[in-house]
C-alpha positions in Angstrom: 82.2 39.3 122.0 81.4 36.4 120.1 83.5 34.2 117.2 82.7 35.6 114.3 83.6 39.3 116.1 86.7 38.7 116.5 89.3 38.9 113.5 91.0 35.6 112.2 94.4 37.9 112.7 93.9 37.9 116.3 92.8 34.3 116.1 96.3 33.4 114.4 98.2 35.3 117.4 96.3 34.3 119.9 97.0 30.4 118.4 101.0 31.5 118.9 100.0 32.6 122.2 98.4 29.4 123.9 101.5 27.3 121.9 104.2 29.1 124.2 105.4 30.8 120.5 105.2 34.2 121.8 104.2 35.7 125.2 101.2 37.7 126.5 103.0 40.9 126.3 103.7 40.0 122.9 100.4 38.6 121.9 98.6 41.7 123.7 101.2 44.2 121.4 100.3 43.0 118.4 96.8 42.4 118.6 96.7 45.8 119.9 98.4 47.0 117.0 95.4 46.2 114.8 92.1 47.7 114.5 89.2 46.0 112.5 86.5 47.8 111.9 86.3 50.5 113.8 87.2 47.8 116.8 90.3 47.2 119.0 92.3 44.5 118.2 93.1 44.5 122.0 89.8 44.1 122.9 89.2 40.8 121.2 92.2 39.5 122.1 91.0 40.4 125.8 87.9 38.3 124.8 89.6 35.5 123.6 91.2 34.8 127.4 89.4 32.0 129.3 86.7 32.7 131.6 86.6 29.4 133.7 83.9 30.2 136.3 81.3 31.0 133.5 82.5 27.7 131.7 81.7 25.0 134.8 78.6 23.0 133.6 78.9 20.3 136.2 79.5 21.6 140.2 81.9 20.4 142.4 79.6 19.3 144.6 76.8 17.7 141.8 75.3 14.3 144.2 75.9 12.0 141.0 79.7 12.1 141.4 82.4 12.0 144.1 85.6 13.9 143.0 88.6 13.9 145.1 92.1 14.6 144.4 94.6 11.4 144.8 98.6 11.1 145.0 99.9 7.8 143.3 103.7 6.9 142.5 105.1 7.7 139.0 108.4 5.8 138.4 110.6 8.0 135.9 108.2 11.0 136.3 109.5 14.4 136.9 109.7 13.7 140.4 108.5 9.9 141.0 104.7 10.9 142.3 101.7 12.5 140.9 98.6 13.9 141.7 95.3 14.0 139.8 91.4 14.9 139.9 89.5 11.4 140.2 85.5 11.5 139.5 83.9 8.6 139.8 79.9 7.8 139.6 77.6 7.7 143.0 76.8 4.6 143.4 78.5 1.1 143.3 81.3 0.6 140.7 83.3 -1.3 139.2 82.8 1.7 136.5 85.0 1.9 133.0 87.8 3.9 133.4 88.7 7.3 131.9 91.9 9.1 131.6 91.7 13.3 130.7 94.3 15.0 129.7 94.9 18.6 130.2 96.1 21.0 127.6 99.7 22.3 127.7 99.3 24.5 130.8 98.0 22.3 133.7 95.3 20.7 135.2 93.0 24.1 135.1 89.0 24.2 135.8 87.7 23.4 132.4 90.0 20.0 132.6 88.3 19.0 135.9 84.9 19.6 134.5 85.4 17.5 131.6 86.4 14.6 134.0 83.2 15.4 135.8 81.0 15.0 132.5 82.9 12.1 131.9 81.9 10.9 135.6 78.5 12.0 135.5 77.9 9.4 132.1 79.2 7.0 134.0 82.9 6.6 133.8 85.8 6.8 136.3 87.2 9.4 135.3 91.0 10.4 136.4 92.4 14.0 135.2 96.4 14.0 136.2 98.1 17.4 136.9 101.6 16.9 135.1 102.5 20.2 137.3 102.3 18.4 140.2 105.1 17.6 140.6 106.4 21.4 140.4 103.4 22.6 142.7 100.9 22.1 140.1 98.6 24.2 138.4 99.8 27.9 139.0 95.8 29.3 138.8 96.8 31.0 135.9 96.9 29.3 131.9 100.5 31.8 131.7 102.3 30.3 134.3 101.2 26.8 134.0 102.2 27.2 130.4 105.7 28.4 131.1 105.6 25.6 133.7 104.3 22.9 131.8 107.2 24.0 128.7 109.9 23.7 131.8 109.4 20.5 132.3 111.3 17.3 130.4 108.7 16.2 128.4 109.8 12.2 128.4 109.7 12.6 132.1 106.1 14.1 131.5 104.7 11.6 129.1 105.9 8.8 131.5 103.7 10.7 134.4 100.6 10.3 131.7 101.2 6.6 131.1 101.9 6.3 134.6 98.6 8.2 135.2 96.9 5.5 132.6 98.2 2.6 134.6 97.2 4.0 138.4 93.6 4.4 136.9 93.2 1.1 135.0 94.1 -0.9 138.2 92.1 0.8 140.8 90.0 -0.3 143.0 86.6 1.3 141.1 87.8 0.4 137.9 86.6 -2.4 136.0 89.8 -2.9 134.0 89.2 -1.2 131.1 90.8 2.0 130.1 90.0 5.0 127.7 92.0 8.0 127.1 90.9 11.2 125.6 92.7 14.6 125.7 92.9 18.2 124.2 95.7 20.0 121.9 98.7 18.4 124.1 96.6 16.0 125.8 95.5 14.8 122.4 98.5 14.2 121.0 99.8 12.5 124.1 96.1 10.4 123.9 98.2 9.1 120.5 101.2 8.9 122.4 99.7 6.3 125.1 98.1 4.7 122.4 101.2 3.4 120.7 103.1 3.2 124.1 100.0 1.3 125.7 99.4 -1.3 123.3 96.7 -3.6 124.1 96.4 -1.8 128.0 94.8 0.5 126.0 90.7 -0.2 125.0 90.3 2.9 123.5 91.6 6.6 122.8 89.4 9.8 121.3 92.3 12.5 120.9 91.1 16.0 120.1 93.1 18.2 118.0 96.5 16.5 118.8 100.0 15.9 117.6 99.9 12.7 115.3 101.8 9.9 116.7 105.1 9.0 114.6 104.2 7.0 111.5 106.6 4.8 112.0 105.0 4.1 116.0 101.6 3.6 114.6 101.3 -0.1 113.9 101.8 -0.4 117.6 98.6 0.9 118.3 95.4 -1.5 119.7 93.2 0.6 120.7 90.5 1.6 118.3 90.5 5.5 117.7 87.9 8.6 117.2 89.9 11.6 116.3 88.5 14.6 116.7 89.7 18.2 114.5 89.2 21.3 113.8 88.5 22.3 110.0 90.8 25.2 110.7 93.8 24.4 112.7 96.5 24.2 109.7 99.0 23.2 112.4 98.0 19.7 113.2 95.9 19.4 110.1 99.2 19.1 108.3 100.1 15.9 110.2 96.8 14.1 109.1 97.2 12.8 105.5 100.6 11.1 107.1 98.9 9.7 110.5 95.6 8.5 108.3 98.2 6.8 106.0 100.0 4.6 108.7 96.5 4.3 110.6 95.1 2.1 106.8 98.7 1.0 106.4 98.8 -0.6 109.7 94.7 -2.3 109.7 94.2 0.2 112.8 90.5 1.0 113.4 90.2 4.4 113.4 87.0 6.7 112.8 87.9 10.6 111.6 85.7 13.6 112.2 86.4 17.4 111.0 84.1 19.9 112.1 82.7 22.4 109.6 83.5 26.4 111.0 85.2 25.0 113.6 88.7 26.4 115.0 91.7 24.4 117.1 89.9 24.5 120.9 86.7 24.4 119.9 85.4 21.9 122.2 86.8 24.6 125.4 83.8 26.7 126.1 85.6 28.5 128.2 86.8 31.2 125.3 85.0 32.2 122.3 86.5 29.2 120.4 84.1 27.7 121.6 81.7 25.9 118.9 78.9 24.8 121.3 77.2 22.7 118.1 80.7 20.8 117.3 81.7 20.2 120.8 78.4 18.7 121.8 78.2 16.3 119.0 82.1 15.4 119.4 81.4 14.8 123.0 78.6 12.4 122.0 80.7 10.8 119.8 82.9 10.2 122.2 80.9 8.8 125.2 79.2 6.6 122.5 82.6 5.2 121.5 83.5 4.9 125.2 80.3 3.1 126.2 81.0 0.7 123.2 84.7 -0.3 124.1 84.8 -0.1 127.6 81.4 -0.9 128.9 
């Protein structure tokens, strides 16, 4: 079943859903309450759940990267260590240095294959499992949702900036650091921006949380914000964030993508908008490539 099957009723619930405001149960009840068309709203709910092994584009085992996972310390963390995906290039580094940042359910398989893309154009690319601490990510989005909304989420934003700071001093890194992220992960991109200051040489949030208005003027790095044309939630923050961004004399660069939804760069789920995510991943190795290289 592809996008423009499903009904923008089951795309509102199933928005509720993946933000931990209601349930599956709940989201599967009420979808399957409707029919449009002549067609089950419980079957495109059913469609909308992510299919991860269809969605990998780069392997595991692809000979232009090496991907291991690492443990590093994180002081004032949920627990005071952490453990992430790191993907770097074959071949000798130092490379510019990457930070991905999962979603609000856990280091799943579509996170780890965007730090592989990212490694394959030639970054070092970290992807930190804020679950770790709490066993990490369940192998299931439910779980690691109700997980991930467990956790103190100060205790979980200082395992991200402690994530950023691991992964702009190693070893393969050549000191500069990016940060991109999706729907959590983007907003907390802003959040390490404004925390990070000038550690930070560049962030490319996608669909995130603004960062407080009153924060902003703390921010360095240069920014490429990426959103959905429909996603009223975070759209709504926009006209203040772009306000403090000119107020403040940060560089920033703005794209909306035409018929796209919130998630559309996850091709995991019909969400998906293969166009829109391709370009805004070009746009965002480009803008990586120009501030870090």
């Amino acid at each position: 079943m592809n996008q423009q099957e499903i009904d923008q009723r089951i795309y509102d619930l199933y928005d509720e859903y993946c933000h931990g405001f209601i349930d599956r149960r709940e989201f599967f009840r009420r979808a399957g309450a409707l029919t449009i068309a002549g067609v089950s709203g419980l079957a495109m709910a059913q469609a909308l759940l992510p299919r991860y092994a269809e969605a990998q584009t780069i392997s595991f085992t692809d000979k232009r990267i090496k991907a291991v996972y690492v443990d590093y310390p994180s002081p004032g963390g949920t627990s005071g260590n952490m453990r992430g995906y790191l993907v770097q290039p074959a071949g000798e580094g130092p490379f510019p240095a990457v930070l991905v940042i999962h979603e609000n359910r856990g280091l799943n398989p579509y996170i780890e294959d965007v730090a592989r893309r990212a490694a394959v154009e030639g970054f070092l690319a970290l992807a930190p499992d804020g679950l770790s601490p709490v066993g990490g990510y369940p192998g299931n989005d439910d779980d690691g949702r109700t997980l991930q909304r467990s956790l103190d989420q100060t205790k979980l934003k200082q395992d991200m900036v402690n994530s950023a700071r691991y992964l702009k001093s190693h070893a393969a890194s050549n000191g500069k650091l990016g940060a991109t992220g999706f729907c959590w992960g983007g907003g907390t991109t802003n959040f390490l921006a404004v925390t990070l200051g000038a550690d930070l040489q560049a962030a490319a949030p996608f669909y995130g949380a603004a960062a407080k208005s009153e924060d902003v003027a703390r921010i360095r790095a240069p920014l490429l914000i990426h959103m959905a044309e429909d996603d009223p939630r975070i759209n709504a923050m926009w006209p203040d964030f772009e306000a403090a961004l000119k107020a403040s004399g940060t560089h920033y660069q703005a794209h909306v993508y035409p018929g796209t939804k919130h998630g559309f760069h996850n091709n995991s789920t019909p969400r998906y908008n293969e166009a829109a995510a391709d370009l805004a991943w070009k746009r965002t190795i480009a803008f990586f490539k120009q501030h870090l290289a």
